[in-house]
C-alpha positions, -999 to +999 in steps of 0.1 A: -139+117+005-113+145+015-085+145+001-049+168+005-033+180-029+001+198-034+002+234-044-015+239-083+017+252-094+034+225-088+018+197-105+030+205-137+066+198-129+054+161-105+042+156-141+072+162-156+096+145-134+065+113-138+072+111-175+112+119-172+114+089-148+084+068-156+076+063-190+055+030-187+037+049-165+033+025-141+020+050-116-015+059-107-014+099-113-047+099-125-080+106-113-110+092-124-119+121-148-089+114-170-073+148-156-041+149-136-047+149-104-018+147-077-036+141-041-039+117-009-066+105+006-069+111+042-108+104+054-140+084+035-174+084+048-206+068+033-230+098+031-227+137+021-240+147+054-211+130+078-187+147+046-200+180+057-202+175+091-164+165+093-154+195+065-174+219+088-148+210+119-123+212+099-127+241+080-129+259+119-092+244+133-073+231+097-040+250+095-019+246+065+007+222+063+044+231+056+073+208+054+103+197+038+101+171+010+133+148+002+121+125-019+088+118-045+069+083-043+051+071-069+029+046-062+008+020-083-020-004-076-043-031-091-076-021-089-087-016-055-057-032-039-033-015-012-007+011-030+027+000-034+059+020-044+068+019-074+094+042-075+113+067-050+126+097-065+156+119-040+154+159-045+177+174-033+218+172-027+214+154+005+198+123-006+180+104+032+170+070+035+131+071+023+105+059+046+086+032+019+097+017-012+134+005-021+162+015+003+137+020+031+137+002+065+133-038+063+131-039+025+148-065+004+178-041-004+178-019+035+209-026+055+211-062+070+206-046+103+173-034+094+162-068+081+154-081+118+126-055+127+089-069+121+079-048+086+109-067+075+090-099+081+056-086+071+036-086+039+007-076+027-015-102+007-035-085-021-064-096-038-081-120-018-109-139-028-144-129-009-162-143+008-144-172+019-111-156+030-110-160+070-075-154+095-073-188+096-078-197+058-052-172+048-028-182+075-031-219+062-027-210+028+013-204+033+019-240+040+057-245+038+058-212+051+068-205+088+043-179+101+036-162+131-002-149+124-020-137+094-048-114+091-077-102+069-084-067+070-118-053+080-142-023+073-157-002+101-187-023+101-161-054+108-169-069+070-137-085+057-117-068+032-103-085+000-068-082+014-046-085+047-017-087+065+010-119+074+036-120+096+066-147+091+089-157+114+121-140+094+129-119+069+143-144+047+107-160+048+092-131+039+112-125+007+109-164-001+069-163+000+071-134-025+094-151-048+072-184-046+042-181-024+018-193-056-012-175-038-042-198-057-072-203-029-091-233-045-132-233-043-132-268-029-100-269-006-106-232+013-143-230+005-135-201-013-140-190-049-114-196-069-088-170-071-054-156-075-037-134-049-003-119-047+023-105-023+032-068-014+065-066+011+053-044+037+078-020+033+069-014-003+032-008+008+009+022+016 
């Protein structure tokens, strides 16, 4: 895995501003050593040797990164499920729109204009039962639903994923299927094991 982390000296305060804001902590900040460990993962690859093959290009053209940061996200999953904001903190006077999360572009609060791009009308479903789970069987399982395709996500090696992506005809179908899209896949009616899935608005996903 390779990962990029913020400055040392600044974790501390992300902590901080975590517990000031966040109290429930409802946000994955830690690793899987217990420690705090504030970081994004950019690249994963199944063996050490394609690791240290990629590090070994990169360590020869990487330059350090420097920009401007408006705003904190803090994001939260279940299990290994897609990340989605759970909350977007400004810094700064000049509070921006964000880019994910509440206020962003398409999501359920964004400016009516914004509600007619296609992230408005997209989510992502989460937790999908596997095997069983095909394009077609998730597309079918938002009956009452007016949709314009659906899609399971795939590894590299084209094995589906436990999640996906749907597209609905409108942003007011969107925000209807995750108010009341019941997201049960039954063993006998999808061929399927049972299971219980749930909806992401794609604007509140990473």
């Amino acid at each position: 895995v390779i990962n990029i982390v913020p400055p040392r000296e600044i974790w501390d305060t992300i902590q901080s501003i975590r517990t000031k804001y966040i109290p429930d902590a409802r946000c994955v900040l830690r690793s899987k050593t217990g420690k705090y460990h504030p970081h994004m993962t950019i690249a994963k690859f199944e063996s050490q040797e394609e690791l240290k093959t990629e590090m070994d290009k990169l360590k020869t053209t990487w330059k350090p990164l420097k920009f401007d940061v408006k705003e904190l996200y803090f994001l939260s999953r279940q299990g290994g499920d897609p990340f989605e904001v759970a909350e977007v903190i400004p810094i700064g006077p000049n509070i921006t729109t964000p880019y994910f999360g509440k206020g962003s572009p398409g999501s359920f609060d964004s400016p009516s204009s914004d509600k007619k791009s296609i992230i408005a009308s997209c989510c992502v479903v989460c937790s999908l039962p596997q095997p069983g789970i095909t394009n077609k069987v998730l597309n079918d399982s938002f009956y009452g639903f007016s949709t314009i395709c659906a899609e399971v996500f795939q590894n590299p090696d084209k094995s589906l994923r436990d999640s996906g992506i749907v597209q609905f005809d409108s942003f007011a179908t969107a925000k209807r299927a995750c108010e009341s899209w019941s997201g049960h896949f039954s063993s006998v009616e999808r061929g399927a094991t049972t299971g219980m899935s749930y909806l992401i608005h794609l604007p509140n996903a990473v």
